[in-house]
C-alpha positions in Angstrom: 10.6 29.9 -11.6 10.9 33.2 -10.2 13.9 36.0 -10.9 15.7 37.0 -7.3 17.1 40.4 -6.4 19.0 41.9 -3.9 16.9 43.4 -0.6 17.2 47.7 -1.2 18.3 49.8 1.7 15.1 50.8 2.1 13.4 47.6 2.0 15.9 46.2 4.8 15.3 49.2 6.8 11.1 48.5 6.4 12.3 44.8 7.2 13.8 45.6 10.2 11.1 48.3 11.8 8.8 45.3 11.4 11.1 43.5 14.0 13.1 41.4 11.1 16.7 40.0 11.5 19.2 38.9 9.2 22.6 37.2 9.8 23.5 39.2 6.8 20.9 40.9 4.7 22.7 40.2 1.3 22.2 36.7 1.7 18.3 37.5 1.6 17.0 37.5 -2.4 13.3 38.5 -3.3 11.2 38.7 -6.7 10.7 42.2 -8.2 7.5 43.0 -6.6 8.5 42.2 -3.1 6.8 44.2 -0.2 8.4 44.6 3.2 4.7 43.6 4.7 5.3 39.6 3.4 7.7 39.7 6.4 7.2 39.9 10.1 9.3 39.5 13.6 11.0 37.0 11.7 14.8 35.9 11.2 16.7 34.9 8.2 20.1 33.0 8.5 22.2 31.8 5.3 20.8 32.1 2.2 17.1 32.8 2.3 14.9 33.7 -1.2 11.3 34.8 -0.9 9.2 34.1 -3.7 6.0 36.1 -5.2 3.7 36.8 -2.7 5.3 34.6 0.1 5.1 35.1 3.6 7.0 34.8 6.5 5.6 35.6 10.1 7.2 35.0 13.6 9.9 32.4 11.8 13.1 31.7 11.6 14.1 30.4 8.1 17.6 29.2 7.3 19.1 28.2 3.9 15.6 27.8 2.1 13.5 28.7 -1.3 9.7 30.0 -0.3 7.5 29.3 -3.7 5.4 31.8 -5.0 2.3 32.3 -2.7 3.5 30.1 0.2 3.4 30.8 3.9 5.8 30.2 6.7 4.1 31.2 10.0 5.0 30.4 13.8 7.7 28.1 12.9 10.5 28.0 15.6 13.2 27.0 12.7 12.7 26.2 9.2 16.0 25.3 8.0 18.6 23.5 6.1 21.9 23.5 7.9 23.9 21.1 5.5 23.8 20.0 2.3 21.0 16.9 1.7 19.1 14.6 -0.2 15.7 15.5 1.6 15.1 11.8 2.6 16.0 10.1 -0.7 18.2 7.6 -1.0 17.8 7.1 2.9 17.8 3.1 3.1 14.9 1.3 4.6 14.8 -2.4 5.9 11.3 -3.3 5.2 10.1 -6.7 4.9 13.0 -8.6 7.3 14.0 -6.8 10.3 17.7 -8.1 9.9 17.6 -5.4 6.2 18.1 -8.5 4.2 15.5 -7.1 1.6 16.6 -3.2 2.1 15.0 -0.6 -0.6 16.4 2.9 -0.5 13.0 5.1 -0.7 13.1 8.2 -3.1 10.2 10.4 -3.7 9.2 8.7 -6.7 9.0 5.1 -5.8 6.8 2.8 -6.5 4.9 0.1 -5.5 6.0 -2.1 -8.5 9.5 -1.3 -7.9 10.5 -1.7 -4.3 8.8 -4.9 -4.7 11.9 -5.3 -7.1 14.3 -4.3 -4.6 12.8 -6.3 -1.5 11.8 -9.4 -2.7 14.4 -10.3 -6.4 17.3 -10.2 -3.5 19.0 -13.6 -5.4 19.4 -11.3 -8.4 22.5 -9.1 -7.3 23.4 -8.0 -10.6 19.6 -6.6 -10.9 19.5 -5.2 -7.3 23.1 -3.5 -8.1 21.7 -1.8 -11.6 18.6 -0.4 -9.6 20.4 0.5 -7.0 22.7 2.5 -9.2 19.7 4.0 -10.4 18.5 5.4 -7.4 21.5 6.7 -6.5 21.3 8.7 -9.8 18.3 10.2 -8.6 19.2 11.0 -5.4 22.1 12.8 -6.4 19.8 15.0 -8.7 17.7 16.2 -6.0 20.6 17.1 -3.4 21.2 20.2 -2.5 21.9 22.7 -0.2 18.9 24.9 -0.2 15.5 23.6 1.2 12.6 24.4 -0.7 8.6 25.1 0.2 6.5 24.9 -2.9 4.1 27.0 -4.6 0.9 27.3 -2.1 2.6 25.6 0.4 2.1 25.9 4.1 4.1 26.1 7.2 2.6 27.0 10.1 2.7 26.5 13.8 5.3 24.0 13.6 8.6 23.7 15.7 11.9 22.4 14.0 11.3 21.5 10.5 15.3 20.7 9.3 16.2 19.1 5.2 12.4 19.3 4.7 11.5 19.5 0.9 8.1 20.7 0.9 6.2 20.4 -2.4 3.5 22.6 -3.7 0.2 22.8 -1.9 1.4 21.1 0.8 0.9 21.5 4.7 2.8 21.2 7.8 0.5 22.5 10.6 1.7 22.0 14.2 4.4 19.0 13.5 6.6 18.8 16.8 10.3 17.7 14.7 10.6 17.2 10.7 14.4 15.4 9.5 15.4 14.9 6.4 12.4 14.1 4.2 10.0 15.1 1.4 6.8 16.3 1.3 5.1 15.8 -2.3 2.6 18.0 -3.8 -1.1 17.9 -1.8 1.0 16.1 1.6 -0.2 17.2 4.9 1.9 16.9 8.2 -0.6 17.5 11.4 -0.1 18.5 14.8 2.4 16.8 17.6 3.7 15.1 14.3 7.8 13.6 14.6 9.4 12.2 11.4 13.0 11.6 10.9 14.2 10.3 7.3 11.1 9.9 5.4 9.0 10.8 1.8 5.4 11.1 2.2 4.3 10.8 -1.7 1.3 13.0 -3.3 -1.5 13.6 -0.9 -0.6 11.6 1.8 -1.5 13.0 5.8 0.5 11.6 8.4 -1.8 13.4 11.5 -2.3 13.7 15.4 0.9 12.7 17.0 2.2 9.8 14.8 5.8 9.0 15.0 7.9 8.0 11.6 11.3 7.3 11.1 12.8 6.1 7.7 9.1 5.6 6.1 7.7 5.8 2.7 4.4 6.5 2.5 2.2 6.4 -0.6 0.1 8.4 -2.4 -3.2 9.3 -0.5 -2.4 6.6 2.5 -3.2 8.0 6.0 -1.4 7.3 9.0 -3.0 8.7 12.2 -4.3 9.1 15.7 -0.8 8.0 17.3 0.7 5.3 14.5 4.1 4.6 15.0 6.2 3.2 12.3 9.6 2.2 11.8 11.8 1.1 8.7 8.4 0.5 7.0 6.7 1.4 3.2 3.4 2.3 2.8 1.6 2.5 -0.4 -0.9 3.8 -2.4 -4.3 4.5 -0.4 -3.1 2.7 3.1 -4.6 3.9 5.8 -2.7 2.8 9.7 -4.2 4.5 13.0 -3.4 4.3 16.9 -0.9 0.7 16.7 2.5 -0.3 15.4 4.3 -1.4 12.3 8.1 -2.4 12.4 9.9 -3.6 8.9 6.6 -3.7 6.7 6.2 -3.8 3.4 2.6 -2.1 2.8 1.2 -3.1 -0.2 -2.0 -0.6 -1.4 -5.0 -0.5 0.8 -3.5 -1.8 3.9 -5.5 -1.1 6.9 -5.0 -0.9 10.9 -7.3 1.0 13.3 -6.6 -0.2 16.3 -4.0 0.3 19.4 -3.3 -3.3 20.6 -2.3 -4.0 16.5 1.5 -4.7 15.6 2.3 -5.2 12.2 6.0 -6.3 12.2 8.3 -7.7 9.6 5.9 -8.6 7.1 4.4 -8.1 3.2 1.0 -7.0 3.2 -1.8 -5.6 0.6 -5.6 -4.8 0.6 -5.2 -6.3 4.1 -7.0 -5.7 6.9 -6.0 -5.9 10.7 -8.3 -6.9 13.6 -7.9 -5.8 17.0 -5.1 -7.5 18.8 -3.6 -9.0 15.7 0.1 -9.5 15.4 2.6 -11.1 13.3 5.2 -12.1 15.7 9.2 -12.6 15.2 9.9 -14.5 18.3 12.3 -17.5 17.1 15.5 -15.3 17.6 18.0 -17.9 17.4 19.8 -16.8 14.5 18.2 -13.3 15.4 15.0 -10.9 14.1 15.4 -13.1 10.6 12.0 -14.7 9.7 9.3 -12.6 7.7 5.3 -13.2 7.2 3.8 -12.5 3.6 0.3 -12.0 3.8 -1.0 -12.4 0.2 -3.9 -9.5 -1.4 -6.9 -9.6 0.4 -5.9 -11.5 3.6 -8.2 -10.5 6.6 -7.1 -11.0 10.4 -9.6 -10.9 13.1 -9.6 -9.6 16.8 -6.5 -11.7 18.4 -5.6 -13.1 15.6 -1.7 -14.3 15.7 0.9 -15.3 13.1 4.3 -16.5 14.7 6.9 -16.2 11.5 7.7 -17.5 9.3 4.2 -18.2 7.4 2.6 -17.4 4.4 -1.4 -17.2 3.1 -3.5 -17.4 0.4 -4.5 -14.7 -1.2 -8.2 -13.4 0.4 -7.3 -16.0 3.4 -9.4 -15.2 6.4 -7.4 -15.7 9.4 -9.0 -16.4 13.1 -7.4 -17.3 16.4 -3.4 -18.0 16.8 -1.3 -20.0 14.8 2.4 -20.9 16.0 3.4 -24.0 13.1 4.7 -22.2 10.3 2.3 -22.9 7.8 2.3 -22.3 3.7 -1.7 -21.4 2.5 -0.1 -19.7 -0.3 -2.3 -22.5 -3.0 -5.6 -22.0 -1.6 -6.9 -18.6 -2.2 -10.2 -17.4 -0.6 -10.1 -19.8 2.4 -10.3 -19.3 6.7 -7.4 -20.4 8.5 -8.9 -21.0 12.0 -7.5 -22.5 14.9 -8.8 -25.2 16.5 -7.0 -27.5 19.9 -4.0 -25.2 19.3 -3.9 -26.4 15.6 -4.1 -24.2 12.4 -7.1 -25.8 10.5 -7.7 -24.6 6.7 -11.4 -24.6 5.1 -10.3 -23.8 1.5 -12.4 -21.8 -0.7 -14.2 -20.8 2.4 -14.2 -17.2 1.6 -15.8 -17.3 -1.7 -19.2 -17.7 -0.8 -18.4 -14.8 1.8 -20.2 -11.3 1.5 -17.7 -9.6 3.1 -15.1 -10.5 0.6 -17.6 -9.4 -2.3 -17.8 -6.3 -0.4 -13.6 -5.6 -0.3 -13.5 -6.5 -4.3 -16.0 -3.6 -4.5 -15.0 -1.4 -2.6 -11.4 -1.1 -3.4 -11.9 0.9 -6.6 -14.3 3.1 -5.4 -11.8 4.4 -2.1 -9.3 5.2 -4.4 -8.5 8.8 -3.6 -5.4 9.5 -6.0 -4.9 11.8 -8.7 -1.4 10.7 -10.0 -1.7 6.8 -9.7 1.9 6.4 -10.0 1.6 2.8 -8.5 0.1 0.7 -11.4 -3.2 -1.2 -8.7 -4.7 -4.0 -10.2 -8.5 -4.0 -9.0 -10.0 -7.1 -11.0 -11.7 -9.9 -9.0 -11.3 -12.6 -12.1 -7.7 -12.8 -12.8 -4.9 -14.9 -13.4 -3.0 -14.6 -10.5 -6.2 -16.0 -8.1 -7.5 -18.3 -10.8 -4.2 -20.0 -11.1 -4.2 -20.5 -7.7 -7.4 -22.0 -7.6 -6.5 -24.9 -10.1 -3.2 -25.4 -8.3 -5.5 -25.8 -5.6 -7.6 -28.3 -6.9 -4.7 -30.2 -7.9 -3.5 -30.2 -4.2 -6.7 -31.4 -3.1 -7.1 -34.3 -5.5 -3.7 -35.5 -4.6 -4.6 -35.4 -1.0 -8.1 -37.3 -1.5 -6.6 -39.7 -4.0 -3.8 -40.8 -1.7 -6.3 -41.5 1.1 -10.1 -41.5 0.2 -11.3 -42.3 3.7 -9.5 -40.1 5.8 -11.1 -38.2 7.9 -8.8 -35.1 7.5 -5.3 -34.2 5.9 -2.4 -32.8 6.6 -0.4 -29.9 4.0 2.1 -27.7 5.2 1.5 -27.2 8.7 -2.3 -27.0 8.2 -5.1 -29.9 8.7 -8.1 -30.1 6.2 -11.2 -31.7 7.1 -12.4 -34.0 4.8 -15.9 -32.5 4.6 -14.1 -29.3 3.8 -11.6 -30.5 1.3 -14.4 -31.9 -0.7 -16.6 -28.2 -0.4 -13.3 -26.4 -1.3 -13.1 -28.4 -4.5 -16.9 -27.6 -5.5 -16.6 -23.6 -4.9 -13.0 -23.8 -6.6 -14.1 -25.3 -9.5 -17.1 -23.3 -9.6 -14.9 -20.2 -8.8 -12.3 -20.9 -11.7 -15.3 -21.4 -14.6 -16.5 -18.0 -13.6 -13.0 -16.8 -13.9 -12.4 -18.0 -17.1 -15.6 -16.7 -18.4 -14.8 -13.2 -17.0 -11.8 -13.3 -18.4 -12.4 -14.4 -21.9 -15.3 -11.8 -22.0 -13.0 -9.0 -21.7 -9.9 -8.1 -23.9 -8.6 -8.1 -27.6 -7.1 -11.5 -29.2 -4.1 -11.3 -30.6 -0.5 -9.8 -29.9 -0.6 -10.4 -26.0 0.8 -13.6 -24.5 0.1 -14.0 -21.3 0.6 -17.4 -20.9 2.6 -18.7 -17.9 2.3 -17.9 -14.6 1.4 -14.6 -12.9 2.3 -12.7 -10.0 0.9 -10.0 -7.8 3.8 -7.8 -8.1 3.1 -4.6 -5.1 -0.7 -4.8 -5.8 -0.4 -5.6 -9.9 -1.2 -8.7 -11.8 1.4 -9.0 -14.5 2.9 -12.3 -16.1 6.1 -13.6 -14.4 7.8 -14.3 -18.1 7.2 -9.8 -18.8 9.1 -9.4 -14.9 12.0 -11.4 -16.1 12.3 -9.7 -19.2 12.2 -6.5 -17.5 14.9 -7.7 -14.9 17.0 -9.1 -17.8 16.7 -5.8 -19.3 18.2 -4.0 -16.1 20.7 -6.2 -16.0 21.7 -5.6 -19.8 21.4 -1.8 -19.6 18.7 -1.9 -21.6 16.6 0.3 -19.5 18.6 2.0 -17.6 16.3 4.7 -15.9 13.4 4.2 -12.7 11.1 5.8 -15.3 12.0 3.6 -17.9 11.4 0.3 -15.2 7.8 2.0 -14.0 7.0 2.4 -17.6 7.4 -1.2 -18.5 5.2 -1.7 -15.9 2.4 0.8 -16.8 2.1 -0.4 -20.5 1.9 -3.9 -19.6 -1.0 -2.3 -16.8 -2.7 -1.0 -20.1 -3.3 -4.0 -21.6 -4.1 -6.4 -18.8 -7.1 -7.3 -20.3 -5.3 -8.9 -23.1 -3.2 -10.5 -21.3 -5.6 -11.8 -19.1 -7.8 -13.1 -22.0 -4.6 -14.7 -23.7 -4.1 -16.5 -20.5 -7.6 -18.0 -20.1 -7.9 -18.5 -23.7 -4.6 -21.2 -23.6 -6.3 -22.6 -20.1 -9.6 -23.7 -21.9 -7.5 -24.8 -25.1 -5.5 -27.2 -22.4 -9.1 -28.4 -20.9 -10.3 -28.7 -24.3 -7.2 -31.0 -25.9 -7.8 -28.3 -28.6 -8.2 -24.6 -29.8 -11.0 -23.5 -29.1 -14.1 -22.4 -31.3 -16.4 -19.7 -31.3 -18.5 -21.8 -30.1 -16.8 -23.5 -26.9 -16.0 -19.8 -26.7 -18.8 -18.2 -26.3 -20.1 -22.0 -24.0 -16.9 -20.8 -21.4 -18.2 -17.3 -21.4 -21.8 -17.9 -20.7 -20.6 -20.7 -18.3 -18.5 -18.2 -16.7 -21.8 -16.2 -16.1 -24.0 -18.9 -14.5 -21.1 -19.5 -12.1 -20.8 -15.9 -11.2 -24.8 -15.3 -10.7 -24.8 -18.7 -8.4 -21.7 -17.6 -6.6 -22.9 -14.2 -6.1 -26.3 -16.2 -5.1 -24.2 -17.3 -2.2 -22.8 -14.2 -0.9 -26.0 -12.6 -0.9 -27.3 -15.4 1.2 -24.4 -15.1 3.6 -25.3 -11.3 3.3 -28.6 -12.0 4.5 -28.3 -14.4 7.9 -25.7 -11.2 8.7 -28.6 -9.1 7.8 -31.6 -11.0 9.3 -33.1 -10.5 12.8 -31.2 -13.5 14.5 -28.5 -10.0 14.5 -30.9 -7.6 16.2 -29.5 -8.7 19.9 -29.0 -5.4 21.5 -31.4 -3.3 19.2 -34.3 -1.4 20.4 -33.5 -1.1 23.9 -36.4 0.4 25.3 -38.7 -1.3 23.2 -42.3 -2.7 24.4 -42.6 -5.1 21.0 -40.8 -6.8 18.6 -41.6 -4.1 15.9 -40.0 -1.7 17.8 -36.9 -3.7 17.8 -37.2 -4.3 14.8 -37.8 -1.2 12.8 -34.5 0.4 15.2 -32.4 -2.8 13.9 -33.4 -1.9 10.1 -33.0 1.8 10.7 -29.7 2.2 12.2 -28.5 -1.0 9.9 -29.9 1.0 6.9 -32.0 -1.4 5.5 -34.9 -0.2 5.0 
């Protein structure tokens, strides 16, 4: 931090031939080395302090710290007329339009946390403790002196008001900035309006999008015209051109498109089609219902969702769907509809390249340096694979009660026979591999993950380590947001453990007994064989997407098949 000093007669009177003003020049502090040339036909109101090498060109700065090296240039008012929390604390009803599941952002937040907040609502006392917490927090960072970090810089922008901007960050043409944070590496573009917001590490909100009381995660990108309201975005989302209204954005969430509304809903490594939208149109009792959209669900063009509903995890979803329905047991299915009914082909998606495709892929896109939301990336896991034997449980129950039925009926969704009977061949298939994967990996001993696990804002973590956690809030046991993402972390560092612990007590129930190293290393290698032949499948699927039945449209002007052919494996890339 910087030492301040008082402006020198002279150096006010080399301030002011350069076309400076000053409300009252006392208020204005510098570092030892200032030089009148850092300043230019600009105005300084309140109490202003320049930091080492900081510039400030045709600007008007009011109440506000410059960092070392940073630049202020072209700004019609930089300033902080009151005292303020710079967007912490500001209160954001994400999940439930009606703020039912309300979590006050703060420029710290994570994932794993405001999933706390939003969805363990029947646990007041918790909610109260965290709460308190945050208000803690907030307090800290109040004041009344706006800030622009080390490196930072803000240029051609117009009214930038309560903005604390961290170091190395950018604001470069925004239209209106209100009461918000900008974390280190954050970039604010051109035409930009935010009102009550924290944009987290590295994040770029861009090209005319419109935020008001929005969180948005570290390295997420929202751009070309996105509008959001009351919504949290997390780690490595990126939203362009449509809508979101009362989200809850779980990492890797994705929209490109115009026509695209995502509304009162909980998302994660989602995807949105063209057209798709999650509507809230039962307004009896008012904007009450909410969709949750478990990891890894897919929506193609047109796709529709009237709330309340809830999917698998990795569900593909296809055409509109107006009965309500619970997926949540059957992972890696398509939810299509068919004569105005939602029909469910479970386990669908596992034999599908494109969902091999988002496993991979996820990792590799991750663009943060901080990683302050703890991401669960592995495909084989608890969470799915205990889905996947709840779903073959459903199944069963549903074949046993009727063997010559032509189709079922669960939960607002009809099953074809044909498909039930697939789903329960790629499930089991599916929860072999998982168990092999799983038992493969981690250290016995000292980990029990036994029980059932969540997906808890993009981690998998065992629900009996969340209620600890909670209970601990509630006791005053941990009584800090560092000390609540901490638990979290260290349970993120041994996940394989865990994991393994988990599996290991799954084949001991299958077994009747503990297993041996024997029937361990038989699950492991079993595990492998199921992989390779489920990977066999994907590839397959890869291929008929890949084959020359696709190359309608290819090779235009071509006199010959070749030549449609070799500009179909050219511009496809596979050759």
């Amino acid at each position: 931090m910087s030492e301040f000093r008082k402006l020198t007669d002279a150096e006010i009177a080399s301030l002011e031939r350069a076309a400076n003003t000053a409300a009252d020049w006392s208020e204005v502090e510098v570092t030892a080395d200032f030089s009148p040339a850092q300043c230019r036909a600009s105005r300084f109101e309140g109490r202003v302090r320049i930091g080492r090498g900081a510039r400030v060109y045709d600007s008007t700065v009011r109440n506000y710290l410059l960092g070392d090296e940073s630049l202020v240039e072209r700004v019609t008012a930089l300033e902080c007329r009151r005292r303020s929390a710079f967007g912490n604390g500001t209160e954001v009803a994400a999940m439930n339009e009606c703020a039912g599941r309300t979590v006050r952002i703060y420029d710290a937040l994570t994932a794993q946390i405001a999933y706390l907040l939003a969805v363990y609502r029947h646990r007041p006392q918790t909610i109260a403790a965290l709460e308190r917490m945050i208000g803690a927090y907030v307090l800290e960072h109040t004041s009344e002196l706006g800030s622009v970090g080390r490196g930072a810089r803000v240029t051609g922008a117009r009214f930038v008001r309560e903005v604390r901007i961290g170091d190395g960050a950018v604001i470069d043409g925004a239209t209106l900035l209100e009461n918000g944070t900008l974390c280190a590496g954050a970039f604010v573009g051109a035409d930009v309006k935010a009102r009550d917001f924290i944009l987290a590490e590295g994040a770029r909100v861009d090209n005319g999008s419109i935020l008001e009381r929005c969180f948005v995660g570290e390295s997420s990108v929202l751009d070309k015209g996105f509008t959001a309201t009351h919504s949290l975005f997390f780690a490595n989302c990126h939203c362009e051109c449509g809508e979101a209204a009362s989200v809850f954005a779980g990492p890797y969430t994705v929209s490109h498109h115009k026509s695209t509304l995502l509304i009162a809903g909980m998302f994660s490594f989602f995807n949105a089609g063209s057209g798709s939208n999650q509507s809230n149109h039962l307004f009896k009792s008012g904007a009450v219902h909410q969709s949750v959209h478990l990891r890894g669900c897919k929506f193609g063009s047109g796709a529709y969702i009237m709330s309340p509903a809830l999917e698998g995890a990795f569900t593909m979803v296809l055409g509109h769907h107006a009965h309500h329905h619970d997926t949540s047991e059957f992972p890696y299915s398509y939810l299509v509809e068919n004569d105005g009914r939602s029909r469910l082909l479970p386990g669908a998606n596992l034999t599908s390249y494109g969902a091999v495709r988002d496993v991979e892929k996820w990792p590799v896109r991750d663009r943060r340096t901080l990683r302050r939301d703890a991401i669960s990336f592995e495909e084989h896991n608890p969470y799915v694979c205990g889905a996947m034997m709840r779903a073959v449980d459903a199944l069963n129950t549903l074949a046993d009660a009727d063997p010559d039925a032509d189709s079922y009926n669960y939960k607002k969704v009809s099953i074809p026979a044909t498909m039930l009977r697939r789903g329960l061949k790629l499930y089991n298939k599916a929860i072999v591999a998982s168990l092999g994967a799983m038992l493969e990996r981690g250290t016995a001993g000292g980990a029990d993950g036994a029980g059932r696990w969540l997906d808890v804002g993009g981690q998998f973590i065992v629900k009996r380590a969340v209620v600890a956690l909670l209970d601990d809030v509630d006791a005053g046991r941990i009584a800090t947001l560092d000390g609540v993402a901490a638990r979290f972390a260290a349970f993120a560092e041994r996940y394989d453990d865990y994991a393994r612990d988990w599996a290991y007590g799954v084949l001991g129930a299958v077994l009747g007994h503990t297993p041996n190293d024997g029937e361990l290393s038989d699950a492991i290698a079993a595990g492998a064989n199921a992989r390779s032949s489920l990977r066999k499948a994907a590839e397959e699927d890869r291929r008929r997407d890949c084959s020359l039945d696709m190359a309608v449209s290819y090779g235009l002007d071509a006199d010959d098949e070749q030549e449609v052919q070799d500009d179909y494996y050219t511009v496809r890339g596979l050759r």
